[in-house]
C-alpha positions as CSV (number, residue, x, y, z in Angstrom):
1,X,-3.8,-7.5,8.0
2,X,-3.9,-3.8,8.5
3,X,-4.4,-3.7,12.1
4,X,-1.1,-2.2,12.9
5,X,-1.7,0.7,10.7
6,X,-5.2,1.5,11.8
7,X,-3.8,1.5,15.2
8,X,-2.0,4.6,14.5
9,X,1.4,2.1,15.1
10,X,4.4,3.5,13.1
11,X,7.7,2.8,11.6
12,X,8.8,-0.3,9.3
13,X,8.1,-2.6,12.1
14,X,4.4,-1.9,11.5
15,X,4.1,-2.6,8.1
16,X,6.4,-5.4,7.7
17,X,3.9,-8.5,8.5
18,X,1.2,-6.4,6.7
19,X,3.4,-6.0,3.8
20,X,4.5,-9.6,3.6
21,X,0.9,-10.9,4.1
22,X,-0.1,-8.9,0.9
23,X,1.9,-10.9,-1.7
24,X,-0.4,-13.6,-1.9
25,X,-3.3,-10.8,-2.7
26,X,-1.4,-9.1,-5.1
27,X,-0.8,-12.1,-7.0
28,X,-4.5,-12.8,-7.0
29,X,-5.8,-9.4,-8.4
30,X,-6.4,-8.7,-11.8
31,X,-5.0,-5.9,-13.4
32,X,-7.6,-3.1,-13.6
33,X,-7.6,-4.3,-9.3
34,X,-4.1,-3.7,-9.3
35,X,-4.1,-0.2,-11.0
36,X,-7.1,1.0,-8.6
37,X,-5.1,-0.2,-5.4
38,X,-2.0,1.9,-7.0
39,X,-3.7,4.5,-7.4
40,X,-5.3,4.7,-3.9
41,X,-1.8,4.3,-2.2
42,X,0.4,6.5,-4.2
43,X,0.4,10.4,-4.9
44,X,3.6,10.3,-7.2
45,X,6.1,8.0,-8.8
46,X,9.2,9.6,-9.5
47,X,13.2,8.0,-11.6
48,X,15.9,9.6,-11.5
49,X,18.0,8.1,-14.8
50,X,21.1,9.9,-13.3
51,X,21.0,7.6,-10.2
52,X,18.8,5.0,-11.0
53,X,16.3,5.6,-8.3
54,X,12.8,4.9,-7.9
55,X,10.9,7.4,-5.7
56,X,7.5,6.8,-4.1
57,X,5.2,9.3,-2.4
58,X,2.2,7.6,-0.6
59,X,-1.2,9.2,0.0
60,X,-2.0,10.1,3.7
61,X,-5.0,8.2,3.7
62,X,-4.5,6.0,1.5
63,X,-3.7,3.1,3.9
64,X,-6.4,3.8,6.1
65,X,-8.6,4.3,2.9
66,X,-7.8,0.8,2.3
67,X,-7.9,-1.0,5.8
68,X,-11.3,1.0,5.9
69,X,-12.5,-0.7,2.7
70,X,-11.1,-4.2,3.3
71,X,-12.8,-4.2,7.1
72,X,-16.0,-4.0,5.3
73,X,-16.0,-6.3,2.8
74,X,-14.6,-8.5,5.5
């Protein structure tokens, strides 16, 4: 699932079959599972009420943090 990003691949192309393949994950995970995963992906969460936008800041590492993790337990 994360091949692409350990790779070093870039761009939306990379993460869009990696993305779409995690749905069915997500949807299995339990909240506190959910939270932790959050929390290991993004730095900062940001709205702007004036423009109704939703910013996201992702960790470095967090991705690789991850694809590290789920190799493992793989």
């Amino acid at each position: 699932m994360f091949a692409a990003i350990t790779t070093g691949e870039a761009g939306c192309e990379a993460l869009a079959r990696p993305l779409a393949e995690f749905g069915p994950l997500w949807d299995h995970l339990v909240v506190g599972e959910r939270c932790q995963l959050l929390r290991l992906l993004l730095e900062t969460v940001t709205y702007d009420a004036r423009t109704d936008e939703l910013g996201l800041r992702f960790r470095p590492a967090g991705i690789r943090v991850l694809a590290s993790e789920a190799g493992r337990s793989a």
